[in-house]
MMTF fields as JSON, N, C-alpha, C and O atoms, coordinates in Angstrom:
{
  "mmtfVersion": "1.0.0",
  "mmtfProducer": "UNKNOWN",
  "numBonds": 287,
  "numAtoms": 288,
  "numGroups": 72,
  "numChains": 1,
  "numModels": 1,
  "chainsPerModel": [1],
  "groupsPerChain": [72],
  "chainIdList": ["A"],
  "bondAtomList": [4, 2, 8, 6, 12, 10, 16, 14, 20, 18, 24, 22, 28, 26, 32, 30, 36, 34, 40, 38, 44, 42, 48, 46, 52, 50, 56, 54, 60, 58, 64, 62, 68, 66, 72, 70, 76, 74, 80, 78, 84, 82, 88, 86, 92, 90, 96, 94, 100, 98, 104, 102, 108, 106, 112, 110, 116, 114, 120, 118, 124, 122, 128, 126, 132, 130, 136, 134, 140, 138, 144, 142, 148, 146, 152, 150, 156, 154, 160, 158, 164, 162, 168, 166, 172, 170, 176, 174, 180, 178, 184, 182, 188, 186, 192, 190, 196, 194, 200, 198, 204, 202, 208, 206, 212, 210, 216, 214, 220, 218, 224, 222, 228, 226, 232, 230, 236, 234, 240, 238, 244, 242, 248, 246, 252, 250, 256, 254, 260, 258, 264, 262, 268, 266, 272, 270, 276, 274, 280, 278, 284, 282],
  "bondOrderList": [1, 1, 1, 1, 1, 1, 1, 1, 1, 1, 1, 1, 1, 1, 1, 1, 1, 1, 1, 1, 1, 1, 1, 1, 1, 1, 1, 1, 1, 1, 1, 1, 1, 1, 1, 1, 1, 1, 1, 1, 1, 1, 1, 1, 1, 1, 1, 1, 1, 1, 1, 1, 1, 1, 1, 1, 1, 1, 1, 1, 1, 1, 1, 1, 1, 1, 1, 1, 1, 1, 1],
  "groupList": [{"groupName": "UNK", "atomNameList": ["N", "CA", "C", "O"], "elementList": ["N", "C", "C", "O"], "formalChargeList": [0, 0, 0, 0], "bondAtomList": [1, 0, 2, 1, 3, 2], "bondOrderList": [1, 1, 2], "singleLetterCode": "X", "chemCompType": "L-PEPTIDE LINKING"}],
  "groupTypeList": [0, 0, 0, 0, 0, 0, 0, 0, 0, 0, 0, 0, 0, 0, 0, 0, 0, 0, 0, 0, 0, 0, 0, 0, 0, 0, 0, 0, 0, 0, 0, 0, 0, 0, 0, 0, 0, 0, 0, 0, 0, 0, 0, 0, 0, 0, 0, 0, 0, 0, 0, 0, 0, 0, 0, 0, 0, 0, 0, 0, 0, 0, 0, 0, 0, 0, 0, 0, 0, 0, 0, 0],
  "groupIdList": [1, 2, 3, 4, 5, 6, 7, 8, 9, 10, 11, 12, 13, 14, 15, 16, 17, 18, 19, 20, 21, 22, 23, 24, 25, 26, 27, 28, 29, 30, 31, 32, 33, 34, 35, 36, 37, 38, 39, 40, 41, 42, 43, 44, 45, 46, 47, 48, 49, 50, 51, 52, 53, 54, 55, 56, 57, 58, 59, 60, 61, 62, 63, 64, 65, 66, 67, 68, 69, 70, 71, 72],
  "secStructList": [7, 7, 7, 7, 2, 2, 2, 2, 2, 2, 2, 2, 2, 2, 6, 6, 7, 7, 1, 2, 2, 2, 2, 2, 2, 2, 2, 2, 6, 7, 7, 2, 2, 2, 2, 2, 2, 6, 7, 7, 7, 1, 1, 7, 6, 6, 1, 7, 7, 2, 2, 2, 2, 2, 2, 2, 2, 2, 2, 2, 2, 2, 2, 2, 2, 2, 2, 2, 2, 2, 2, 7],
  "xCoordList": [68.39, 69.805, 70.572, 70.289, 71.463, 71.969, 73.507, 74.0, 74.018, 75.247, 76.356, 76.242, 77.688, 78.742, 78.684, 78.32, 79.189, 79.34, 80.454, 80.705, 81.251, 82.298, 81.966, 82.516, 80.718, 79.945, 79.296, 79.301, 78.737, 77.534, 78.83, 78.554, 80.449, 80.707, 81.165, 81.036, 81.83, 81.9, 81.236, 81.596, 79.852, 78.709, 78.58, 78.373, 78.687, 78.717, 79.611, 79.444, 81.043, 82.097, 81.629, 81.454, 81.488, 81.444, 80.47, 80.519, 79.212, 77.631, 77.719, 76.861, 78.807, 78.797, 77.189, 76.613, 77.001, 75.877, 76.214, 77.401, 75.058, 75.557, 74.865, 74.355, 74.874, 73.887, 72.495, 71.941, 72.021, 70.283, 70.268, 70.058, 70.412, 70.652, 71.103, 70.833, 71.802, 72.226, 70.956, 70.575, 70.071, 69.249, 68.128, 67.26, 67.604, 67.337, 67.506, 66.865, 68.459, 68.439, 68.19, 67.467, 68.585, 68.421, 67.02, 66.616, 66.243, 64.471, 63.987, 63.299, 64.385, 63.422, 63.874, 63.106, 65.13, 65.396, 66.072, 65.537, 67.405, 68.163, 69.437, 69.464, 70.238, 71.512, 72.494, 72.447, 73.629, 74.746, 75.286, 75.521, 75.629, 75.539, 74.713, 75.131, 72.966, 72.988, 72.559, 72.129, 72.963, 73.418, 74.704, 74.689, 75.588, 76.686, 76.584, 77.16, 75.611, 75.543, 74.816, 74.964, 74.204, 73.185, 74.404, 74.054, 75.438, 75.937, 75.889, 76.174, 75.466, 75.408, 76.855, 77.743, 76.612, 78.436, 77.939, 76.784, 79.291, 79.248, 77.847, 77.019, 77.938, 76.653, 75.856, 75.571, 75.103, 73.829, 73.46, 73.163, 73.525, 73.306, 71.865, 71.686, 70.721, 69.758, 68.899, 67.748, 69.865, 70.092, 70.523, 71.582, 69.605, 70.109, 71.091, 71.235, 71.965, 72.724, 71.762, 70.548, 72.902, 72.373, 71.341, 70.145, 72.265, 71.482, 70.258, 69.256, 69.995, 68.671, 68.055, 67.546, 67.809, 67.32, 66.8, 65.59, 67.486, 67.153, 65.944, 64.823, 66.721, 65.665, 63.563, 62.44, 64.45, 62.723, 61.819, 60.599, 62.811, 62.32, 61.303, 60.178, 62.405, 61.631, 60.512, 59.701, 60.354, 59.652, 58.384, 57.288, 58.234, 57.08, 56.342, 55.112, 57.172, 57.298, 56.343, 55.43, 56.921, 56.283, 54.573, 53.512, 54.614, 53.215, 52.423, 51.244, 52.673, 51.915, 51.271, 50.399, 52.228, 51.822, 51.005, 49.883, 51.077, 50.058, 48.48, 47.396, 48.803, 47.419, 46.452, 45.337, 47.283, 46.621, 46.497, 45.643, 46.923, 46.499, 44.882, 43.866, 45.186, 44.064, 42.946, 41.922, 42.774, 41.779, 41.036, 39.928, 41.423, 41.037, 40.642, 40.291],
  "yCoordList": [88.667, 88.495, 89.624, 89.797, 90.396, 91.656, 90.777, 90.202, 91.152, 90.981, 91.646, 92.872, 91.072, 92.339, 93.178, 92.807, 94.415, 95.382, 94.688, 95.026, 93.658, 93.396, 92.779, 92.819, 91.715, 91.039, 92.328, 92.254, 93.539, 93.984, 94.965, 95.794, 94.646, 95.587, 94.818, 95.131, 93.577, 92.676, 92.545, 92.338, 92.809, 92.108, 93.515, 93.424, 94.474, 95.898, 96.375, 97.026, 95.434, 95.686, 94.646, 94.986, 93.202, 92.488, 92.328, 91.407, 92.943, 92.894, 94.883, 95.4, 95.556, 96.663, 97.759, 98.635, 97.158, 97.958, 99.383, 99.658, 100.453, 102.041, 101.441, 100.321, 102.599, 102.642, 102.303, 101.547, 102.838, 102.612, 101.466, 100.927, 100.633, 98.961, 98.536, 97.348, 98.597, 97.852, 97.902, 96.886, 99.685, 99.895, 99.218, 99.107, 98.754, 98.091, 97.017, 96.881, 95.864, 94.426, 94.574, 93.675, 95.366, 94.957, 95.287, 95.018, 95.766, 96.446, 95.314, 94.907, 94.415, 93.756, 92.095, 91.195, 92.335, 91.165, 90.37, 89.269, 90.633, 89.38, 89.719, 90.309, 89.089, 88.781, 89.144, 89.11, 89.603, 89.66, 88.575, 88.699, 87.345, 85.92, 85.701, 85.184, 86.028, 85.325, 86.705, 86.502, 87.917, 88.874, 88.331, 88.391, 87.909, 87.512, 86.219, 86.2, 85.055, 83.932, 83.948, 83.053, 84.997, 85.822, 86.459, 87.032, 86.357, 87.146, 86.221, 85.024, 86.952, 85.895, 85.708, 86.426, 84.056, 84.047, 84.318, 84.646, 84.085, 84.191, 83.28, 83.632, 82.453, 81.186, 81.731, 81.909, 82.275, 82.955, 84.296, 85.341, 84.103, 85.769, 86.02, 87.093, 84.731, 85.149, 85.843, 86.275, 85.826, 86.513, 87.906, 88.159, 89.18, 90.107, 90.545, 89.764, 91.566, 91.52, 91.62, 91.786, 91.434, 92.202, 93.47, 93.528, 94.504, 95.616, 95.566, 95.61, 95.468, 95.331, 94.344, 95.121, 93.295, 92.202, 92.909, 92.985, 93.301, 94.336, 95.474, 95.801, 95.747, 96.982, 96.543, 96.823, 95.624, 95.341, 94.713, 94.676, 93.96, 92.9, 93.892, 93.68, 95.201, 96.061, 96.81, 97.021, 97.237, 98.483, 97.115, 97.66, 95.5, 94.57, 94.453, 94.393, 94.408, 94.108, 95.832, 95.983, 96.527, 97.846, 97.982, 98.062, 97.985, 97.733, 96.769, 97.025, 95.568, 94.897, 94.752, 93.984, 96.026, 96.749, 97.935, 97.481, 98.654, 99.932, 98.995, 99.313, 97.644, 97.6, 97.416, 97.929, 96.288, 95.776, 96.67, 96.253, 97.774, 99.174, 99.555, 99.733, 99.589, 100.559, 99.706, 100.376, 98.568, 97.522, 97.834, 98.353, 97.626, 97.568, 98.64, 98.58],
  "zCoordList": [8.464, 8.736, 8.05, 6.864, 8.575, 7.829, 8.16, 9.13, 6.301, 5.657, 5.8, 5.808, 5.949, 6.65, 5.148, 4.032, 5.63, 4.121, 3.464, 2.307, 4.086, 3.015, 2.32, 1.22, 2.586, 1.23, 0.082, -1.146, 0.986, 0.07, -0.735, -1.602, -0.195, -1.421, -2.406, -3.59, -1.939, -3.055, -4.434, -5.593, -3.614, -4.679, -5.63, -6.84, -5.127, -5.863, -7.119, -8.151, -6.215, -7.282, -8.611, -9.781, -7.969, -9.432, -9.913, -10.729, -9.792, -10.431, -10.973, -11.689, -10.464, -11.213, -10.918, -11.564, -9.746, -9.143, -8.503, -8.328, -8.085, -7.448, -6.637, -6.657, -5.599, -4.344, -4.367, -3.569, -5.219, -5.231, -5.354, -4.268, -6.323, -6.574, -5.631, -5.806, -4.364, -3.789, -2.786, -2.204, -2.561, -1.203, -2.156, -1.29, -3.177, -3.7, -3.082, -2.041, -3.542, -3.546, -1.747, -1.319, -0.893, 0.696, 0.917, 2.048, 0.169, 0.377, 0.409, 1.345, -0.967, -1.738, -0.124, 0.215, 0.342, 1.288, 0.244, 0.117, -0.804, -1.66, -0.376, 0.704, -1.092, -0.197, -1.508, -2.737, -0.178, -1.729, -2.25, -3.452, -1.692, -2.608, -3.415, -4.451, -3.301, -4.414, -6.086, -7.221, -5.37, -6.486, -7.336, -8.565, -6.766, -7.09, -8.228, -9.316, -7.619, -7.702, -9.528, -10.359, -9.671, -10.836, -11.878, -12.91, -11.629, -12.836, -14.104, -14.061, -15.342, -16.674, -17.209, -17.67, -16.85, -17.919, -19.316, -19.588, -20.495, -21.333, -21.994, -22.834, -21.505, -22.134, -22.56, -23.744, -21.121, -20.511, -21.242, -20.662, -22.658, -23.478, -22.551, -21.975, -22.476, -22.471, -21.267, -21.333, -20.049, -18.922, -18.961, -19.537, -18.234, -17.984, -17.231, -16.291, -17.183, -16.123, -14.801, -14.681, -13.792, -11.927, -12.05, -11.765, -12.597, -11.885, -12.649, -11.936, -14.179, -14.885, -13.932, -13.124, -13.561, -13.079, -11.844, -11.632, -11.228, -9.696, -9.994, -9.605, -10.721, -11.58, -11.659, -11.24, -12.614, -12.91, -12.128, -12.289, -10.823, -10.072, -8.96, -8.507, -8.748, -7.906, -8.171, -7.269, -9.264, -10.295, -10.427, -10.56, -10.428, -10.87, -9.378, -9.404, -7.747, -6.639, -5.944, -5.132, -6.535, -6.115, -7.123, -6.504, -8.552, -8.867, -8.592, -8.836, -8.097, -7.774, -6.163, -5.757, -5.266, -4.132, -4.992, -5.218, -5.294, -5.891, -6.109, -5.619, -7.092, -7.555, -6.439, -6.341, -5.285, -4.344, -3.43, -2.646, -3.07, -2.466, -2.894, -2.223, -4.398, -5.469, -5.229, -5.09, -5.136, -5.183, -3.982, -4.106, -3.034, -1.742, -1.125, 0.054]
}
């Protein structure tokens, strides 16, 4: 399902994401709700922000394509 850009800029402005993070979160298939839905309130110290979270989610999602490449 592809998102109007007025969601994916929404989610850009208040998760404080650039471009790559965003061609990011649409690679990996998130939505900009629930980027949005992810921001840490104050509570939530123990939550990373958006774009870290994006970050690592992709960089764990891509090695664990390499290993299963390497294996096989």
């Amino acid at each position: 399902m592809a998102y109007k850009p007025e969601l994916w800029a929404e989610a850009k402005k208040k998760c404080r994401l650039n471009e790559e993070d965003i061609r990011m979160a649409k690679e990996m298939g998130l939505n900009p709700k629930s980027l949005i839905k992810n921001i840490p309130s104050p509570r939530e110290q123990w939550k990373q922000p958006v774009k870290i979270w994006i970050r690592e989610m992709y960089e764990e999602r891509h090695r664990k394509r390499r290993n299963r490449t390497a294996s096989s």
